[in-house]
C-alpha positions as CSV (number, residue, x, y, z in Angstrom):
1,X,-1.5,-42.1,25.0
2,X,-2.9,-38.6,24.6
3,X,-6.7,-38.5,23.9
4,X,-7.7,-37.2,21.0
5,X,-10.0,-33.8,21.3
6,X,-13.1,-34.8,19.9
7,X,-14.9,-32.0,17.5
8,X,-18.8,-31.5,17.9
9,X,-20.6,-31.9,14.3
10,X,-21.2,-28.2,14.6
11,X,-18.1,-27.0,14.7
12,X,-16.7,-29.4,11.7
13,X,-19.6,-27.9,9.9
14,X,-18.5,-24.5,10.6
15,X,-14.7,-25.6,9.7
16,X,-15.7,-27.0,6.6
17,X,-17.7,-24.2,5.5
18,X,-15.0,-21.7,6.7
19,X,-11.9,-23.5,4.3
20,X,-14.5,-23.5,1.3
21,X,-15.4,-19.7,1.2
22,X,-11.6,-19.3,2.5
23,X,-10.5,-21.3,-1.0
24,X,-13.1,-19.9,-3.4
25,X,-12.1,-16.6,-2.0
26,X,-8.4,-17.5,-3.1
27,X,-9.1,-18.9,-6.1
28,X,-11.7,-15.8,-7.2
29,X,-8.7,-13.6,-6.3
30,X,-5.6,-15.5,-8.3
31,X,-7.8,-16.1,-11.4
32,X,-8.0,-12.9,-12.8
33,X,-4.4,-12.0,-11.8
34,X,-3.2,-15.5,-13.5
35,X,-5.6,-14.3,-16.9
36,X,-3.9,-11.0,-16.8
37,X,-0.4,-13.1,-17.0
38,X,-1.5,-15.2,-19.5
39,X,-2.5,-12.3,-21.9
40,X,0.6,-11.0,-21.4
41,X,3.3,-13.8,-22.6
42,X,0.3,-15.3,-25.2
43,X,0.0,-13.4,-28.2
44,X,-3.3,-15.7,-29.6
45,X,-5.0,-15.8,-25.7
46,X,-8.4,-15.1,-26.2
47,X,-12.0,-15.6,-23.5
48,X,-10.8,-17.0,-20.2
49,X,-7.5,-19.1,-20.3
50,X,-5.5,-19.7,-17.9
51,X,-2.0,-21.4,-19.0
52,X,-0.8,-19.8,-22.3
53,X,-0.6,-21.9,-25.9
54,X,2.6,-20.0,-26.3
55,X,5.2,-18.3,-24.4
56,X,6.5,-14.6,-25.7
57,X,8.2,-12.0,-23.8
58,X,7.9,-9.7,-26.3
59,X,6.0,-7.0,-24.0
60,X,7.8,-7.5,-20.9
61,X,11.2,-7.1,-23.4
62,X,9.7,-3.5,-24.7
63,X,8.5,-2.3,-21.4
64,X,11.6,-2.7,-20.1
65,X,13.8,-1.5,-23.2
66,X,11.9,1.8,-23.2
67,X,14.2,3.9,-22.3
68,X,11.4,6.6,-21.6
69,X,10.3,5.0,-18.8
70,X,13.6,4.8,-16.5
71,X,13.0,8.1,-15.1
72,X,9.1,7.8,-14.2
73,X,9.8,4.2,-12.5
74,X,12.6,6.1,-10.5
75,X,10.5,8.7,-9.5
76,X,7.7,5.8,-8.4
77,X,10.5,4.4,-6.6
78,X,11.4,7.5,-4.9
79,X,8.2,8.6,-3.9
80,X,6.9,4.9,-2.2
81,X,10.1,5.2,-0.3
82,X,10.0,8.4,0.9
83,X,6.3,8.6,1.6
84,X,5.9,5.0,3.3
85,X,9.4,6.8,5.7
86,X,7.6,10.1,6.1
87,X,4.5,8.5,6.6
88,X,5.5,6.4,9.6
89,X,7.2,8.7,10.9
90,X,4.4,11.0,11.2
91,X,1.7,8.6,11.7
92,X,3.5,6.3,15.3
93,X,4.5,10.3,16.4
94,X,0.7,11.2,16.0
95,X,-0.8,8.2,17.8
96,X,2.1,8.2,20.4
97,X,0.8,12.1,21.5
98,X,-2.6,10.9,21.3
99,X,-2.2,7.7,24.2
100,X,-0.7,10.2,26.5
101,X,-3.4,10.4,28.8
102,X,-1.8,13.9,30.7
103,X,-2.0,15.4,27.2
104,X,-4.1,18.7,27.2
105,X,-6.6,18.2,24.5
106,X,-5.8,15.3,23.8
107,X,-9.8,13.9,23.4
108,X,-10.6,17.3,21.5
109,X,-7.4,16.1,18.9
110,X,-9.2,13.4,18.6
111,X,-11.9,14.0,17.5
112,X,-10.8,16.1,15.0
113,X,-8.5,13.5,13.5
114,X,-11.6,10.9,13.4
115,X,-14.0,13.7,11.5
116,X,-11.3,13.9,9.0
117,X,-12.0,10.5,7.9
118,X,-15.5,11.5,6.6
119,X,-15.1,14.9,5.3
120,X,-12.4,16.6,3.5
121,X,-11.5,19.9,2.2
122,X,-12.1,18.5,-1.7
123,X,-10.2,18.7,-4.5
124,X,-10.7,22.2,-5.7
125,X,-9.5,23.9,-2.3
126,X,-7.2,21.7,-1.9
127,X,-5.3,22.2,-5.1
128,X,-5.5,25.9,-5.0
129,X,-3.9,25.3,-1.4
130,X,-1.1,23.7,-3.3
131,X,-0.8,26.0,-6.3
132,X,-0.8,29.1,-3.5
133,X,1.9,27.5,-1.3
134,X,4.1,27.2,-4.6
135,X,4.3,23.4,-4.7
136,X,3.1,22.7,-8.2
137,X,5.5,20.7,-9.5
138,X,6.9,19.2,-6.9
139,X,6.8,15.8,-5.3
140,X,6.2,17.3,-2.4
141,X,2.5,17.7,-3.2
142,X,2.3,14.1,-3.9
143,X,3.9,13.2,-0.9
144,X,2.5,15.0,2.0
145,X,-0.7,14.4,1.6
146,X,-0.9,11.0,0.4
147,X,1.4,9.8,3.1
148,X,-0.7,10.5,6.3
149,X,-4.0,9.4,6.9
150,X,-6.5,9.1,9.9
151,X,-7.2,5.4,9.7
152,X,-3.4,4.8,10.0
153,X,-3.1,6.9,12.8
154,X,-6.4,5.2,14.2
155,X,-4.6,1.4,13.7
156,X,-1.1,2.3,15.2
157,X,-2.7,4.2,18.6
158,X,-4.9,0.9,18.8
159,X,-1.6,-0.8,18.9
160,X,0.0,1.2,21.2
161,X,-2.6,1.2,23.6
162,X,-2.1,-2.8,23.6
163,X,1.5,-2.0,25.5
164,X,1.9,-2.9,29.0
165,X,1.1,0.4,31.3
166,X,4.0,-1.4,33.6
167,X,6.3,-0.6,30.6
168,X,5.6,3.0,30.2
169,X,5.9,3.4,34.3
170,X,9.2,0.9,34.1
171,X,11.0,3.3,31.8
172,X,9.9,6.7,33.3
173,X,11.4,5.3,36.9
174,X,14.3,4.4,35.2
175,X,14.5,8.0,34.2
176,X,13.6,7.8,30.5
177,X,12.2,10.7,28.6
178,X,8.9,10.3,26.7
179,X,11.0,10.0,23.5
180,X,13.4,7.5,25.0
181,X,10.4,5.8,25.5
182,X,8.9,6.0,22.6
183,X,12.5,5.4,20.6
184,X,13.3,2.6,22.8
185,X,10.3,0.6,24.2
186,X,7.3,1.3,21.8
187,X,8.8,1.2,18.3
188,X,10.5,-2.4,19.2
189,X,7.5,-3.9,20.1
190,X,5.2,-2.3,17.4
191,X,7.2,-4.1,14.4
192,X,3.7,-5.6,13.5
193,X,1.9,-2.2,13.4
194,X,4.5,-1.0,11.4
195,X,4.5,-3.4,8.7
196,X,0.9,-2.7,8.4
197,X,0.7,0.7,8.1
198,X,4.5,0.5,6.0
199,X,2.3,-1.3,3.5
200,X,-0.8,0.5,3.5
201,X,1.0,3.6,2.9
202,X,3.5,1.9,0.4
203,X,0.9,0.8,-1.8
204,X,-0.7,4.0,-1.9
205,X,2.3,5.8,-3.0
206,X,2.9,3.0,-5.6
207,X,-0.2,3.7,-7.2
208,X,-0.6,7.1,-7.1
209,X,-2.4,8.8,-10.0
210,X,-4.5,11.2,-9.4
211,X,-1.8,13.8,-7.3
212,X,0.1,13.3,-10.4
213,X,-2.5,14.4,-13.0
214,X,-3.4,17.3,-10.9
215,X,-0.1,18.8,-9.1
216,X,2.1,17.2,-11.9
217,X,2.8,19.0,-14.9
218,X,6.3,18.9,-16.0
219,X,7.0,15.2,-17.9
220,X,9.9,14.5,-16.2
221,X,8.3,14.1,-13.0
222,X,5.6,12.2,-14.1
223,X,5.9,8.6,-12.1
224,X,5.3,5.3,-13.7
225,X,1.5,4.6,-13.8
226,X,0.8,7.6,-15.5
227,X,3.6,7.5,-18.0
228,X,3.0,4.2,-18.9
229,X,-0.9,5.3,-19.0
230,X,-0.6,8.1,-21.7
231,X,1.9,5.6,-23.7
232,X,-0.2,3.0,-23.9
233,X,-3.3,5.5,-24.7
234,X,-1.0,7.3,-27.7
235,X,0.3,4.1,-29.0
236,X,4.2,5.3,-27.8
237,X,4.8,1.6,-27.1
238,X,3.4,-0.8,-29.6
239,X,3.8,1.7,-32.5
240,X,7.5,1.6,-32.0
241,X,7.6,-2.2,-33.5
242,X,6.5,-4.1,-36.4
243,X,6.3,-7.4,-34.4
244,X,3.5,-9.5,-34.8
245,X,3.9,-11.1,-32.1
246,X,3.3,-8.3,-29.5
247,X,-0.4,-7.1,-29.6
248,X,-1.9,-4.1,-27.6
249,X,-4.0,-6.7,-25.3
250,X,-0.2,-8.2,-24.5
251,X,1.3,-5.1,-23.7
252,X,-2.0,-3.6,-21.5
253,X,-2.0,-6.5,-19.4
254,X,2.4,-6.9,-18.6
255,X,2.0,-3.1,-17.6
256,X,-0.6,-4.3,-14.9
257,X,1.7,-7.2,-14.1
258,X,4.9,-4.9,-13.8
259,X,3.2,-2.3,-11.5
260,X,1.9,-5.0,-8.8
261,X,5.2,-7.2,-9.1
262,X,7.2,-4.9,-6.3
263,X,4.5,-5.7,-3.9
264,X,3.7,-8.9,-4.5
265,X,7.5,-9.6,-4.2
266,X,7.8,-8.0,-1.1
267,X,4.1,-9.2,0.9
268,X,5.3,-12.4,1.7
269,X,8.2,-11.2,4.2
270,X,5.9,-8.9,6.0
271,X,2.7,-11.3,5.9
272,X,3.1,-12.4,9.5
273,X,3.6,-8.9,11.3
274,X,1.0,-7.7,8.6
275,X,-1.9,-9.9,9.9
276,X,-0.8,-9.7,13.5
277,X,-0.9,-5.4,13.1
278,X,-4.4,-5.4,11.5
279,X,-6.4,-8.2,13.9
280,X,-4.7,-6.1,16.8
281,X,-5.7,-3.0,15.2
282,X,-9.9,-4.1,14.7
283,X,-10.2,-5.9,18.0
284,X,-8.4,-2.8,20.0
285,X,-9.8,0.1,18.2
């Protein structure tokens, strides 16, 4: 018979005390997401209550039906997927130049890509750097610069770095050019990183408000958070129906639940590579 590991009194304390902030951690996060559901299928939910009296779909039904919205929740669609490609693309070639140790510059680079982290050209000259390159109205200004960041870049060299050397070496004896190596041996054992920094940079792009209001002008481009925004501000929504059954609390609280459905649909399939990508990322960096 195997002997079972015995566990010092310490280190029970410690476990016990780890699952209970662990759970009320959970449970301080779900709560309010739960109360937002529940305001938005119970037209009489009032104070803090978390399983509905009643059931009505009546704001998910005109959310959906408004036929004013299609366009912006493509153009949300469009730019999450293009920015989160763009955005990996850009940020593994970044931190792939920046591991190569025979790179001229390479500490100087940087440097530079760490300082942007804590200062930034600011709003002002950056849009006037947009309106002067001619990119006002254009998704392009929303995509560019929301899709690349230094942290990224940070998290995905820390990766890299955690590749076997004997790899690198392996391929380059076996003739393999630096972008065979990098299309062939990195990006197949970097899935982790990638679903990391995939997600980071999906989310962003998701929520994305502020390029909108500012680069944005024309309507039809507007995306979904901010079409749904000025709706629910002007009353385009609720003052479309007489029903009594669909307040403005109902229909605030299913647009919060419609804009972070896509992701919370799509977190558990990359949860495993996404925790594995960030711990590697902290401890490395």
């Amino acid at each position: 018979m195997k002997r079972r590991k015995k566990i010092s009194l310490g280190r029970l304390v410690f476990l016990i005390m780890d699952y209970t902030f662990l759970v009320i951690l959970m449970i301080s996060m779900i709560i309010p997401l739960l109360k937002v559901f529940v305001d938005s299928v119970d037209p009489g939910s009032y104070g803090i209550r978390l399983w509905p009296k009643t059931w009505s779909g009546a704001a998910y039904k005109m959310i959906l039906s408004n036929v004013s919205l299609y366009l912006p929740f493509l153009v949300s669609i469009f730019t999450t997927i293009i920015g989160t490609a763009v955005g990996l693309i850009l940020t593994t070639l970044g931190a792939y130049v920046i591991i190569q140790k025979d790179m001229p510059g390479r500490n100087l680079l940087s440097k530079y890509i760490l300082i942007t982290m804590i200062f930034n050209g600011g709003m002002i000259p950056t849009y006037l750097t947009v309106k002067n390159l001619g990119l006002m109205n254009n998704l392009i200004s929303v995509i560019v610069p929301n899709c690349l960041t230094a942290y990224n870049i940070i998290l995905m060299k820390s990766f890299f770095e955690t590749i076997p050397v004997s790899l690198y070496e392996a391929a380059e004896l076996d003739g393999c050019t630096p972008l065979g190596i990098f299309w062939r041996i990195v990006l197949p054992l970097s899935k982790p990183a990638l679903a990391s920094v995939g997600l980071f940079i999906g989310v962003k792009m998701w929520n994305e408000y502020m390029s909108f209001i500012l680069y944005i002008t024309d309507p039809k481009w507007k995306n979904f958070q901010v079409k749904v925004r000025d709706l629910i501000l002007n009353d385009g929504i609720s003052g479309t129906t007489a029903s009594l059954s669909l307040t403005q609390e109902m229909l605030k609280s299913a647009v919060v639940i419609v804009v972070v459905f896509p992701f919370l649909l799509i977190y558990p399939f990359v949860q495993k590579y996404f925790t594995k990508g960030v711990t590697v990322g902290a401890v490395k960096g």
